[in-house]
C-alpha positions in Angstrom: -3.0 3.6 -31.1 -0.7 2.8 -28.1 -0.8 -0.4 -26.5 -0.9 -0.5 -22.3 1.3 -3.1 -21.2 3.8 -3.7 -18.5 6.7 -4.7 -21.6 9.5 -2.7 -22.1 9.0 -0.3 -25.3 12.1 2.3 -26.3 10.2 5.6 -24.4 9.7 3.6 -21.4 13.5 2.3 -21.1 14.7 6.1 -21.8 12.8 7.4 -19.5 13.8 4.9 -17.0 17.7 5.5 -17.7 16.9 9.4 -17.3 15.2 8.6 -14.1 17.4 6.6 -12.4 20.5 9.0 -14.2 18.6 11.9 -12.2 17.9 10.1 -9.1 21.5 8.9 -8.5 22.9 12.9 -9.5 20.5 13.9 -6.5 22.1 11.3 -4.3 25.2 12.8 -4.8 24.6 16.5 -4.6 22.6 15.4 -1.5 26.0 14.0 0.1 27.7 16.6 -1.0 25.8 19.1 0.7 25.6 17.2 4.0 29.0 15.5 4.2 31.3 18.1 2.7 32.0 21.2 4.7 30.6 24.5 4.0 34.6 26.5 4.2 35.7 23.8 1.8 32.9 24.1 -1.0 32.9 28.1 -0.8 36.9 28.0 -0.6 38.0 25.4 -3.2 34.8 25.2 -5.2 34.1 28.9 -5.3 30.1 27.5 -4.0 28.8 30.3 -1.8 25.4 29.4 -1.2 23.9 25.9 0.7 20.8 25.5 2.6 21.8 25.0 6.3 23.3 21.1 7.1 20.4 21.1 9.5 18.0 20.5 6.8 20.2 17.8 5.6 19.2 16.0 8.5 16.1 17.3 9.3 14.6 16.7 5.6 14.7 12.7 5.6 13.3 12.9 9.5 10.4 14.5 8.4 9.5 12.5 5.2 10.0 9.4 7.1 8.1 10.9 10.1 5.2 11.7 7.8 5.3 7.6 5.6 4.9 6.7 9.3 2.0 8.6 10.3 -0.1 8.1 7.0 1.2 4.3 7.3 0.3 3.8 11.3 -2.4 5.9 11.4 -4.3 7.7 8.4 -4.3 4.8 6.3 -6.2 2.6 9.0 -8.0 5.5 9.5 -9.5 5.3 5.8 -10.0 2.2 5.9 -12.2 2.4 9.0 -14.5 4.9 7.4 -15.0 2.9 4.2 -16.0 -0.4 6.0 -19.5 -0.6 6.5 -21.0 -0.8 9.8 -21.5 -4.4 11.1 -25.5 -4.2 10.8 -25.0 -3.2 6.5 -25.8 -6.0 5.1 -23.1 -5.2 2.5 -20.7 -7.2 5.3 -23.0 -10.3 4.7 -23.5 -10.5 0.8 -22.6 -8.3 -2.4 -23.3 -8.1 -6.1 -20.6 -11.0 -6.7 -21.8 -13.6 -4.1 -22.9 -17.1 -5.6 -26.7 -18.0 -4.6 -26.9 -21.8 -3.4 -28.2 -24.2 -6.6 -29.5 -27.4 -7.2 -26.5 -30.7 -7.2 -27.0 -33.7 -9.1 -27.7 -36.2 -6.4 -24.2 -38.1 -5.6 -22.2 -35.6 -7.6 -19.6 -32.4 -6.2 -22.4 -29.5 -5.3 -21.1 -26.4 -7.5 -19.2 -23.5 -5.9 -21.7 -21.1 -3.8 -22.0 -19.5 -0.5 -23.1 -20.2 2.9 -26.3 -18.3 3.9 -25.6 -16.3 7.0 -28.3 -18.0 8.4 -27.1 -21.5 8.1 -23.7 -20.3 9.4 -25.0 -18.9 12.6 -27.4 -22.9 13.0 -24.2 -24.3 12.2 -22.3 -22.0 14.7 -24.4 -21.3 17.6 -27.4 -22.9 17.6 -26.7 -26.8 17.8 -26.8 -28.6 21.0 -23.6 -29.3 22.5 -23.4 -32.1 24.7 -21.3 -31.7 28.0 -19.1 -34.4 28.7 -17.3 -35.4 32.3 
């Protein structure tokens, strides 16, 4: 039975060397292909085929382009349409709220919540005197 914990274990480091092996390779075949001229690779490294160098620029503009979109706007976006509306009363309480108990008299009163209610006396229902 295999435990699920965060510590380093022997399959986890390989395939963490492998992946970051792999990763860098792709860095470098990905600078080769944009930096390196195309005469140069066909002529002196007998390579005659590479995507056009547009992509080489192109690629990264769109990937960032998309993180942006899903960061600025579809991500928001989700998280508008799971927020309840402000009449649910899942904005005012849920399963893990803390009901008001009984203190002993002169000790700490235990850890509960406010009652909307006595939030919106406290808030905007006392007199406020106006002073001049």
């Amino acid at each position: 039975m295999s435990e699920h914990t965060p510590a380093p274990s022997i399959h986890r480091s390989v395939y963490g060397f492998a992946l970051y092996i792999g990763s860098n390779m792709l860095l470098l075949l990905y600078l080769v292909w944009a930096f390196i001229p195309v005469e140069f690779l066909q002529e002196n490294l007998g390579l005659s085929y590479w995507p056009s160098k547009y992509w080489a620029v192109a690629l990264p503009i769109w990937i960032l382009t998309a993180i942006a979109v899903f960061a600025f706007a579809i991500y928001p976006a989700i998280n508008m349409i799971l927020t309840p509306n402000i009449d649910d009363p899942r904005t005012i309480t849920d399963e893990y709220c803390l009901e008001k108990r009984k203190s002993i008299p002169g000790g700490i009163p235990p850890v509960s919540d406010i009652p909307i209610p006595e939030v919106s006396r406290k808030l905007y229902l006392q007199n406020h005197e106006i002073k001049s």
